[in-house]
N, C-alpha and C positions, 0 to 999 in steps of 0.2 A: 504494500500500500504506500510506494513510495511517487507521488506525484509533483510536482510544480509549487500545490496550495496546501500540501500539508506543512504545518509549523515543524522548524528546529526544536521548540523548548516542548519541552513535558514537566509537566508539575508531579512531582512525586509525594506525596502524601504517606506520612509517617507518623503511628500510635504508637506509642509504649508506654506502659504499665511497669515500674521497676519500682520493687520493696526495699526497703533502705534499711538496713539490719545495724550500721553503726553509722549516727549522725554525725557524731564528730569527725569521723574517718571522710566524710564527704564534705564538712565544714571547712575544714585543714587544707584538703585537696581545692577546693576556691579557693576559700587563702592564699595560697601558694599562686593560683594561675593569676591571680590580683599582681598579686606585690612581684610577678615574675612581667607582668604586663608595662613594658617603660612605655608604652604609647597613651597609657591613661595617665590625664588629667589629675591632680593632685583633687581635685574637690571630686569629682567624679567617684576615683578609689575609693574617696572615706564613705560615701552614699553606698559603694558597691561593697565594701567591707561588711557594713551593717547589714545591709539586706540578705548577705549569705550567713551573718551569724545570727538575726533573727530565723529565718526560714531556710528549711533544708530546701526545697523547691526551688527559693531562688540560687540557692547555693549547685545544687543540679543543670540550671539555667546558663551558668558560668561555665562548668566541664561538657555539656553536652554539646557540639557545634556541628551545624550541618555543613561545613566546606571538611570537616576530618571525616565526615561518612561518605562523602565522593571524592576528594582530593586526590585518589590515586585511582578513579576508576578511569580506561582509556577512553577519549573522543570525547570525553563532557566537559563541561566548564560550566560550576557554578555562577549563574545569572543573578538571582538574589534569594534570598533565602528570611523567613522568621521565624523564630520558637516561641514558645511560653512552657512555662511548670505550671503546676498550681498541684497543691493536694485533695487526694478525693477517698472517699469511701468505694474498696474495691472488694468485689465479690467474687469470685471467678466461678463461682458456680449459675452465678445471676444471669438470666438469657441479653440483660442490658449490654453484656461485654461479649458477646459474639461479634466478633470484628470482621465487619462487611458483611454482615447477614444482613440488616435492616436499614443500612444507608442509603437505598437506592438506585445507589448504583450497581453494575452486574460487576460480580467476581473477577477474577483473571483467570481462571479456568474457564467457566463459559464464556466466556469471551473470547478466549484463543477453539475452546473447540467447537466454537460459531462460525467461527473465520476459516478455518479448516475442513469444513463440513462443505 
């Protein structure tokens, strides 16, 4: 399906659900990529200090970056990119968190075995 009017970019869309079993060991780890950051701003850091030792989310906000999850994949080049944390009540038994059952949109199995067919 490679034509003239199909777009270069594709939006990749990414959930994760990750349990944090030592906060401090995630607190420390922002810490570190703070104070290792020379390109931040001195008022900037101290806003960003606090937000990672009030909240582990924001502190996950800090280590989790989406140009290190394609940075080495061949032919792409991150376009632009946003994240957010936030914490939530998770269930994993709750049919709420069947991920891409009820978004809408069709899977990537049928969807490849639509195309195929």
């Amino acid at each position: 399906m490679s034509t003239p009017e199909t777009s270069r970019f594709v939006r990749l869309r990414v959930e994760l659900v990750l349990e944090v079993d030592d906060r401090d060991a995630v607190t420390k780890a922002a810490l570190r990529r703070i104070a290792d950051d020379v390109t931040m701003p001195v008022d900037e850091r101290s806003h960003a200090e606090s937000a990672v030792t009030e909240d582990t989310a924001e502190a996950l906000a800090y280590l989790v970056d989406p140009f290190d999850l394609v940075s080495e994949v061949p032919g792409v080049e991150l376009a632009q990119a946003s994240w957010s944390s936030e914490r939530i009540d998770y269930d994993p038994d709750s049919p709420e968190w069947d991920l891409g059952e009820d978004d809408g949109e069709e899977d990537f199995d049928g969807d490849m075995a639509e195309r195929a067919g």
